[in-house]
Each structure stands twice: as C-alpha cells, then as structure tokens.
N, C-alpha and C positions, 0 to 999 in steps of 0.2 A: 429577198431574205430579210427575216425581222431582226432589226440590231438591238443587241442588250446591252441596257442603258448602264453607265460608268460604273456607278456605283453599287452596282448590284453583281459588277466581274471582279470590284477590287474588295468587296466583301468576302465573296467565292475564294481569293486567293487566301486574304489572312487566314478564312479555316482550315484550308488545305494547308497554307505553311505550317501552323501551331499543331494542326494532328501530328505532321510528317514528326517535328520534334519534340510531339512528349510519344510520339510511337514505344521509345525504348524503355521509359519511365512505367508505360501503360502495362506491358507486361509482365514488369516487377512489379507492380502494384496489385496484380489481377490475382494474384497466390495468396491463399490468409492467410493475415497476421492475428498473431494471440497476442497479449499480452503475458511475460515467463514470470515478470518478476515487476513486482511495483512497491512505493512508501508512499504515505501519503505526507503531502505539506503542509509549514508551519513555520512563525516565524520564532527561532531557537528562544525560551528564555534566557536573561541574562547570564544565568548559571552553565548553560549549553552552549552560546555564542561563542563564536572564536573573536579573538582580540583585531584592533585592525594592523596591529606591529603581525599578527600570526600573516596575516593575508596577503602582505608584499609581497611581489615575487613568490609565492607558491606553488608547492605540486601538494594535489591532496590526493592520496591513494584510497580508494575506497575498495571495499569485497560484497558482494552480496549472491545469494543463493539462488539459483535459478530452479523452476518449477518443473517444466516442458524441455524441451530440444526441439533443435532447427538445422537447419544450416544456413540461413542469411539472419541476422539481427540488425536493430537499430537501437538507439540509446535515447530515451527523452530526458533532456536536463530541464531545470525548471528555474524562473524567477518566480515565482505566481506572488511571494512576498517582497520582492523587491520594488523599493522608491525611484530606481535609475536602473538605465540601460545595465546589465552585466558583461564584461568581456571577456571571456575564455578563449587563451591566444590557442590552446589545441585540448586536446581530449583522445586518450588513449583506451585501448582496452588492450587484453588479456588473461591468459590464465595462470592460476595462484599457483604457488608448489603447494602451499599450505593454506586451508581455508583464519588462523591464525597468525598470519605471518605477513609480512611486504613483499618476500620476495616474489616473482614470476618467473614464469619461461620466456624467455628474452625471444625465444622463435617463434612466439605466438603473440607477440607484439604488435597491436596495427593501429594505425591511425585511424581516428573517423573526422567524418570529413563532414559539411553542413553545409549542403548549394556549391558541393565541389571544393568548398575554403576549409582550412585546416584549423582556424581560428572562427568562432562567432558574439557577436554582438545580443544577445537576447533581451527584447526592450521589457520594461516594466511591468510586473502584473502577467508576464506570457513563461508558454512554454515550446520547446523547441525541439524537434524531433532529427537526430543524424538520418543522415543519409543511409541506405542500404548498404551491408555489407558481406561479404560472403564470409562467415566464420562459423563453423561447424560448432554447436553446443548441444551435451547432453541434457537430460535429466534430472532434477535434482543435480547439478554440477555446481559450480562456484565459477566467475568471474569479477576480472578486477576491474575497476573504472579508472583510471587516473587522470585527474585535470590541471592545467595552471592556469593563472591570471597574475598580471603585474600589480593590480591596484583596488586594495581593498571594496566591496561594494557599500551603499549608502545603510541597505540593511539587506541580512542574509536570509533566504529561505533554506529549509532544511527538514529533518527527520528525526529528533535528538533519541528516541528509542531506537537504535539500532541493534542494540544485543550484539554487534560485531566491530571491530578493533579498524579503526582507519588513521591513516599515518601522512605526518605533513613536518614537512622539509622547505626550505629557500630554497630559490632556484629551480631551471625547468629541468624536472628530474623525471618527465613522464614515461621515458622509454628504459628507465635505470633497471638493472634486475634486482637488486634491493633497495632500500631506503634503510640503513641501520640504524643512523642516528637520530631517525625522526620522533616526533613527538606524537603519541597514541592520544586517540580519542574515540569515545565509544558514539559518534556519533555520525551520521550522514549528511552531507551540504550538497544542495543543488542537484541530486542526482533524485529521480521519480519515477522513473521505469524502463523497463527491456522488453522487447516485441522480438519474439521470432517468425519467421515461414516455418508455418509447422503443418502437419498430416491434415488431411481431409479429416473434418468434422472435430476439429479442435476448437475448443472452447474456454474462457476463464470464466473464472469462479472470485469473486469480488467477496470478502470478509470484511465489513464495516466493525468498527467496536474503538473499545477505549484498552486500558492500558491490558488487562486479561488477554488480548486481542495482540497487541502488541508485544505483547511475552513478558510484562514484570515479574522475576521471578526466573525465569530462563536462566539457562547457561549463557555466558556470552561465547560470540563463536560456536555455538553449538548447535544450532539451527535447530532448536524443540521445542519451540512455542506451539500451541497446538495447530496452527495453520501449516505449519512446517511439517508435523507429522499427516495429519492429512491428505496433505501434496503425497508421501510417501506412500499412504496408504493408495492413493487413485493409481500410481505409478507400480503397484504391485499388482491391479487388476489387468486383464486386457484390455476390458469393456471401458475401461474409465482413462488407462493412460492418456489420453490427447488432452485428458483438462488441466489449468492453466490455476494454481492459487495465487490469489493478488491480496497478500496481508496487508489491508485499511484500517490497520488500526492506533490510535493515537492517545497514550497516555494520557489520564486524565481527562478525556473527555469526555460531554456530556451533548444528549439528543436536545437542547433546548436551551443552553446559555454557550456564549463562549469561554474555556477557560484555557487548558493548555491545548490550543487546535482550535479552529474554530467549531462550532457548532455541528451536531453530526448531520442535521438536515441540511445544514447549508454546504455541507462538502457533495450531495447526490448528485451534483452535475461534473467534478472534475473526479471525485475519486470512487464512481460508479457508473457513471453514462460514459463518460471520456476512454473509459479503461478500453483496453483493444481485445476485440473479440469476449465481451464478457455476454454470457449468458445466465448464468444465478447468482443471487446475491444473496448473502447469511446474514442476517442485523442481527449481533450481540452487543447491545446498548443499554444504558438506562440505572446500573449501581450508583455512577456518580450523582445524577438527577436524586436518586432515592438518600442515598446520604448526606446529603447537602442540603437538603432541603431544611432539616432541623439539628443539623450540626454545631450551631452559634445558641442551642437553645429552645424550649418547646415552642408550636406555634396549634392553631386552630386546625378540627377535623374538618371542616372546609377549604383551608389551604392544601390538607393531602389530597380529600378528593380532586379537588382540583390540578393538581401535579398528575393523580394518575389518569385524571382526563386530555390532556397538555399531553402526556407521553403518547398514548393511545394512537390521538391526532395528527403524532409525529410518524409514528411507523404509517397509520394510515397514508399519510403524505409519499411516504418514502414505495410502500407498495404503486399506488397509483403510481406517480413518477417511472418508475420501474417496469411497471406492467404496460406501459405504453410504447415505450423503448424492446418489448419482448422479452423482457427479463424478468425469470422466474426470481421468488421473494421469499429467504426460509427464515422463518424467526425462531432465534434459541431464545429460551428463557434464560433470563437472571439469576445466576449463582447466587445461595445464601452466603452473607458476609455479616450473620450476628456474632458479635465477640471482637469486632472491629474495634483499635482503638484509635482510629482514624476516625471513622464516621459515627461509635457508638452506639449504634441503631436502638430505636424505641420500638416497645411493640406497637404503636404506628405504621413505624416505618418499615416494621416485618409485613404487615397488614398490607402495605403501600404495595409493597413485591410479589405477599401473593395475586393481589387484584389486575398487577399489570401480566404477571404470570397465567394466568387466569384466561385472558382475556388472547395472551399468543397461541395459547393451547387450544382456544375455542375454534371449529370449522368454518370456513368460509372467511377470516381474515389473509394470513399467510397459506401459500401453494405445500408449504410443509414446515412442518415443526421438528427442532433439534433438544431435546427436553434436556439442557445441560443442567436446572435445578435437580433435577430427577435426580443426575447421575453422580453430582457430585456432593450430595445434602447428606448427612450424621440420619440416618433414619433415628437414633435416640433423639435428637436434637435438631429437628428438621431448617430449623432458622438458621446453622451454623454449617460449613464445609468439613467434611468428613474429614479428620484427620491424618488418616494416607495422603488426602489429596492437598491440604494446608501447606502453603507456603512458609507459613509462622507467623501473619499478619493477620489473619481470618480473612484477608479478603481477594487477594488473590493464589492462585492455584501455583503446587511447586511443578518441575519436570513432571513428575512421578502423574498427578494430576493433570496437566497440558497431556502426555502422553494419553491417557487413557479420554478425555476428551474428544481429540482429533485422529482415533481408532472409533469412537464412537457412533461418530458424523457416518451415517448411512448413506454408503455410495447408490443407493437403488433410486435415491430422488433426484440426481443424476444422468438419470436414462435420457438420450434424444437421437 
C-alpha cells in the first residue's frame, strides 16, 4: 500500500478543520446582503467637529432611516478618516419611539458584537463590519445606533449632513431609554452603513451627488430629501420593493477637486463598489465644479471648455468603473442655479451646463438618463429653478421640489 507523504495528510487536515469551523459562518453568509441604509465619509469640518472635552467618556445616540427590511442586519462603523486606531468599548442598536427623539424601546435593545467582542478596536484608514444579528427591520423604518468610547479619537470621521437630530451624553448610556439631557447635533460620527438579509432579487441603488443629494434644504428629521422619497416611491410598487436606496451624497462636493468630501471620483470605490449589493448607480454631480470655477472672477473661454471636458472624463471614468463591477450608470443632468448668490453664474457658466447637460442626454454615454434640468427649470427662464421648486437660494431645491424629483426618478430603468 502506497503511503502519503506528511505533508500532504497534515495539509488535508488544516482544510478540513477551517471548513468544519466557518461551516456556521458559511451559511449565514450564503443569504444576500443589500445594503438598507448608507452615508457617505468625510473628515467633519472644524464647524462640524465635536470638541475632544465632547468625546470622553461618551454615548452618541444616532437615528437613521432605513430603505429595505430584513430580518438579520449588520452595522458598518467606519474610521476611513482616522490618524489612529478607534476604540469603541460597545455599540448598541434599537428602535426609536420617535424618528425625533432619544428615546427607545428598551425591549429592542441589542448589543452588537464584532468577532464575538462587545467592544472594537478599528485601525486607521478602515472600516469594520458587526457581526450578524437577527433583528427584524421593516421598510422605510427608523433605527437607532448607539455607541461609546472613553477617549477622544486623533481625528474624527463622519457625515456632518445628516438632516437628523443625534444626541450625546458622559457616560455609558448605550442601553438607557432616553438621553434627556444630552446635547443635540445635527450631525453623524463613525456610522456608514446598515446591510440587511433581504428577499431574493434584492438590490441597492447607490445615489452619488453633492449637497442637492444630500438634502440641503430638507426638513431635518423628516426624511424628504429626494432619495428618501424615491425609496418610498420603489416601496409602493411590487415590482421595485426589494431595492435598497444608498444616499452618497456630500455637501458641497465636487467631480474633480477636493472640497467638503473628497473628490466625487475618488469616492467610486468605497462609496459605490464597496456598497452591498448595489446594482445602479445615479451620478448627480457637477453644479459645484460649474460654479467655482469663475466664482473669484472672469477667466478665459478655454478654461470652461476645458472644465467641461475635465467633467465629461470624470463620469466617463465613473461609467467605466461601474460597468465593469456590473453596475448599471443613470446620469441626471444638472439643475439650473442662475440667480445664485453663491456662485453668481455668468452666461458662460449657463453655457458650461448646458454643454455638460448636452452631453449626459446624448445616447450611448450613460445606461439612462434622469433629466432633472428638464424637470425643474422656470420654462420662462430656462437658466434659473422654477420657483415652486426654489429653496430660496436658487440653487438648491426646497421639500416641495426634492418631492417632485424623486417621484420623478422612473422606476421602469430599474427592471432586472
């Protein structure tokens, strides 16, 4: 009988032990994950920052809206802007009584856990995904996140457009059922996304943009930015409930500099590829690139052309990218924002928007076109936002306009 050589039995075993113990893991694994709810990171301006006196000893209570329903979730917390390790002694979840409010239901209180430990370390630059959990979440619901840490971090990553109320107290308060006397902030820290086990054939829906995107102008606590309505609208079809909206969108930012956020093409890999289970992606980008450019003052007709060849190149980038990944690419156009006393706009810079406008409408770039110039332009005054739809700034949209927006968004490009 031929003997098999040492090294080739004690190879045999390691497989066989490492299968036997992720067996349980593999199963839970095997069910899709979507992604329900995401923000995208950044590191807070100084105006946004919390103090490092806020950050001792902390509980920060956070809320955010969920897209989909499950019944198992996990929680991705994030440093991707942190200098040093982060430590978060635990991490709570539950449900709100009130999407407004601190309080919770104390019976739906659960720990999450990260490699079985109730506390985690997250090194620098990463981000870090709980452990599975079995908690039943609807639709469009609300959940609360609650986290502590003893000691301030080197520098904070975060989400400062939140449009929702988050509340932070001394002390580990993560399982309290309210927090009354805590100190409100309209802003998000450390938290980036929520993955459920959701239905066969469930998919997200990834919305890149700048502040428009990110609801300036919104209600806070109200959940009516246009991706929010959106969400609502897919959840009032049959055919569409299973998909998953993931608001990417970051104040003030721009497809080709960094300003508040970094750069919209350099986010394509964590806040588009990364995203769980996404399958389309919306690119409404490109006002701040168009305002900024001659903001400080007139400059030369070959500095715009060149801006609108510079943007062009960037969606271009961002399709490819995308299309390689299997992910369908819908490009909205660029809301007019003439009347701006922000950016000003020259007719240059009308010229600049309609060329790049021009150019997402034309066939054969993007998989499909969302014409929000269309929808929301003054037909007298095609350069400026229809007045119903005016926030009062000209340049971005109030409710009344996010509403009619993301009703807009044609669920038919959608189909899979």
């Amino acid at each position: 009988m031929k003997t098999i050589p040492q090294k080739i039995v004690f190879l045999t075993v390691v497989y066989i032990s490492c299968t036997t113990l992720g067996f349980t893991k593999s199963k839970q694994d095997a069910l899709p994950w979507v992604g329900t709810w995401a923000a995208s990171q950044q590191v807070p301006e100084p105006a946004n920052a919390l103090s490092a006196d806020d950050l001792r000893d902390v509980t920060l209570r956070q809320i955010v809206h969920l897209t989909v329903g499950g019944e198992t979730l996990r929680v991705r917390m994030s440093n991707v802007f942190g200098t040093a390790p982060l430590h978060l002694t635990s991490v709570h979840i539950a449900h709100p009584l009130l999407p407004s409010e601190a309080k919770i239901d104390v019976a739906t209180d659960k720990a999450l856990t990260f490699v079985g430990k109730s506390d985690i370390v997250i090194p620098a630059g990463a981000e870090y995904i709980s452990d599975p959990i079995t908690y039943p979440v609807a639709a469009l619901s609300d959940l609360t996140i609650t986290l502590h840490m003893d000691t301030p971090p080197e520098q904070q990553t975060g989400h400062p457009g939140s449009r929702s109320t988050s509340y932070l107290v001394h002390g580990d308060m993560v399982a309290a059922a309210d927090l009354p006397y805590a100190k409100k902030i309209e802003h998000w820290y450390w938290i980036a996304g929520v993955d459920v086990n959701a239905a066969k054939d469930s998919a997200a829906i990834v919305v890149l943009g700048d502040s428009i995107t990110d609801g300036h102008g919104a209600t806070t606590n109200g959940n009516d930015r246009w991706p929010d309505v959106l969400a609502r609208k897919l959840q009032a079809d049959r055919k569409t409930r299973m998909l998953a909206v993931l608001n990417q969108g970051i104040g003030g930012n721009h497809l080709l500099t960094d300003g508040l956020g970094p750069n919209a093409l350099s986010r394509v890999d964590r806040d588009i590829i990364a995203q769980t289970g996404v399958r389309y992606l919306i690119v409404l980008e490109g006002v701040n690139d168009l305002g900024k450019l001659s903001r400080e003052g007139d400059i030369s007709q070959a500095e715009h052309e060149a801006l609108v060849q510079q943007m062009i190149g960037a969606y271009e980038q961002m399709i490819v990218r995308a299309h390689s990944h299997g992910i369908k690419v819908f490009g909205a156009t660029i809301l007019p924002y003439g009347g701006s006393g922000y950016y000003h706009p020259s007719p240059a810079n009308e010229a600049d928007r309609v060329a790049v406008n021009k150019w997402i409408r034309e066939p054969g770039h993007f998989d499909a076109v969302i014409d929000f110039d269309k929808l929301t332009a003054d037909p007298a005054h095609p350069d400026q936002m229809l007045p119903a739809y005016d926030s009062g700034d000209h340049l971005h949209p109030s409710p009344a306009g996010y509403r009619t927006m993301g009703n807009m968004a044609p669920t038919s490009v959608f189909a899979h």
